[in-house]
C-alpha positions as CSV (number, residue, x, y, z in Angstrom):
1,X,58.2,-106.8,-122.1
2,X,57.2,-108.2,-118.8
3,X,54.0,-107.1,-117.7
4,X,51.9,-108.5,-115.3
5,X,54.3,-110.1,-113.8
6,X,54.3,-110.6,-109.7
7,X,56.5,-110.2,-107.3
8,X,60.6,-109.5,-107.8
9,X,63.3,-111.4,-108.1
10,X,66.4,-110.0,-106.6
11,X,68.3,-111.0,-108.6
12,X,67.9,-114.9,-107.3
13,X,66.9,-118.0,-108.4
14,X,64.1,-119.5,-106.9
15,X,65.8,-121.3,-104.2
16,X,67.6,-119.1,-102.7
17,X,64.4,-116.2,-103.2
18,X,62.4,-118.3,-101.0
19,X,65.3,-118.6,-98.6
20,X,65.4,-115.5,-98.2
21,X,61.5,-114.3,-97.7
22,X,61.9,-117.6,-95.0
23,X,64.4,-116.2,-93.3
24,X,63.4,-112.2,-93.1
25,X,59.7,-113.8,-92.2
26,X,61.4,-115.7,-89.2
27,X,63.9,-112.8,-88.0
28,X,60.0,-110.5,-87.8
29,X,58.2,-113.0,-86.5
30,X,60.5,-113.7,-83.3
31,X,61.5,-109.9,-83.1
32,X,58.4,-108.4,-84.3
33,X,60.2,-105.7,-85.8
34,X,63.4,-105.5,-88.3
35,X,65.0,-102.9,-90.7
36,X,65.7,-104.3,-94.6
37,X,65.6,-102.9,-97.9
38,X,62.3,-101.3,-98.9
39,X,61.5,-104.0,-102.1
40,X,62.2,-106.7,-99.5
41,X,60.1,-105.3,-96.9
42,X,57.3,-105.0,-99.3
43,X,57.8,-108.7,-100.6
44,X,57.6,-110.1,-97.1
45,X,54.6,-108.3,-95.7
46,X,51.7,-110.2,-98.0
47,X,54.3,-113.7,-97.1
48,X,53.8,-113.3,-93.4
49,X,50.2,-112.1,-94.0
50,X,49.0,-115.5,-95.2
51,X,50.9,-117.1,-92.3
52,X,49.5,-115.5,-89.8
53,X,45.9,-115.9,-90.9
54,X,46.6,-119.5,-91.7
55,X,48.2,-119.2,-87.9
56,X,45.0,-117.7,-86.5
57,X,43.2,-121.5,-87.2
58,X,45.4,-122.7,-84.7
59,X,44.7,-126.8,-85.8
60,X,47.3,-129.3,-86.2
61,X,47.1,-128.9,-89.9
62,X,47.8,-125.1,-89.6
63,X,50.8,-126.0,-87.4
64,X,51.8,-129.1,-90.1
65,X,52.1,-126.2,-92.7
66,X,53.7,-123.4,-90.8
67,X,56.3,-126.4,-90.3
68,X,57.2,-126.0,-94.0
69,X,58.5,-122.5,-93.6
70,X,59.4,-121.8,-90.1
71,X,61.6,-124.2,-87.0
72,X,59.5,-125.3,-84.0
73,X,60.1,-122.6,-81.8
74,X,59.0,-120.4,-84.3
75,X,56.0,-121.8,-85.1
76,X,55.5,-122.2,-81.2
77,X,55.1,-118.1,-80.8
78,X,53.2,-117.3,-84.0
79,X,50.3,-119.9,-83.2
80,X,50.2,-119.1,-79.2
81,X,51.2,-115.6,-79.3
82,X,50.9,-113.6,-82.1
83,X,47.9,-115.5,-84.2
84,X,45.8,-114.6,-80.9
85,X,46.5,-111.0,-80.8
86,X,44.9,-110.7,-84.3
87,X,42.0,-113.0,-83.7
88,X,39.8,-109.7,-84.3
89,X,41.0,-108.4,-87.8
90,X,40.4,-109.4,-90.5
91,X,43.8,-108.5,-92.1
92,X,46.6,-106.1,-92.1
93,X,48.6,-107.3,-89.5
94,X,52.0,-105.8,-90.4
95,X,53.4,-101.9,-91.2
96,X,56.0,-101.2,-93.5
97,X,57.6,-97.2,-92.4
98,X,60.0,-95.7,-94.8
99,X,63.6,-94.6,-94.2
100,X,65.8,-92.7,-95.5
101,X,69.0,-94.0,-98.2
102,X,71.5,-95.9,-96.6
103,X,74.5,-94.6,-96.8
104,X,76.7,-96.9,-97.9
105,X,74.6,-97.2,-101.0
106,X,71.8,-95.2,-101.2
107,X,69.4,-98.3,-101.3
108,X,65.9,-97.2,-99.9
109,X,65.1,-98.9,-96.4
110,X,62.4,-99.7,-94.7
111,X,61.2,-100.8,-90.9
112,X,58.8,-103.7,-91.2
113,X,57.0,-104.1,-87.9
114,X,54.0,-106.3,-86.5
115,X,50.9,-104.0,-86.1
């Protein structure tokens, strides 16, 4: 029995689960809004909250460690444009809005969006 336990799995190894929070965390962070499953829009939002807060510092050693996860252009817009716009709150920073079943297979989705 696995209690206790944090976080899913998809279905993935760990290579390709942290892929795949990288690249939904990059599509929302340069659209600021995107449609996904429901688990995976409730996986990503705590992900992207620690970047963003670790964004809102703003140092070269904030940058250095946003590098691990995201390219340069990304990392260029969430430290000069979106880390500012939170530099108030204290946390929170995305919304994660319900859909309906999609139809081809009845999976929950969800629209994740920057607050």
């Amino acid at each position: 029995m696995n209690n206790l336990i944090k976080g899913r799995k998809f279905h993935r190894k760990a290579g390709p689960r942290k892929a795949l929070l990288k690249t939904l965390a990059t599509s929302l962070l340069t659209k600021e809004r995107i449609t996904t499953t429901e688990a995976k829009a409730k996986e990503l939002s705590p992900f992207v909250e620690k970047k963003i807060t670790k964004a809102k510092k703003g140092d070269i050693a904030a940058r250095r460690y946003l590098a691990r996860f995201f390219n340069e252009k990304t990392v260029k817009k969430l430290v000069d444009d979106i880390a500012p716009r939170y530099k108030e709150r204290s946390g929170g920073y995305t919304r994660v809005v319900k859909l309906g079943a999609r139809k081809s297979d009845s999976s929950k989705m969800a629209v994740i969006e920057l607050v």
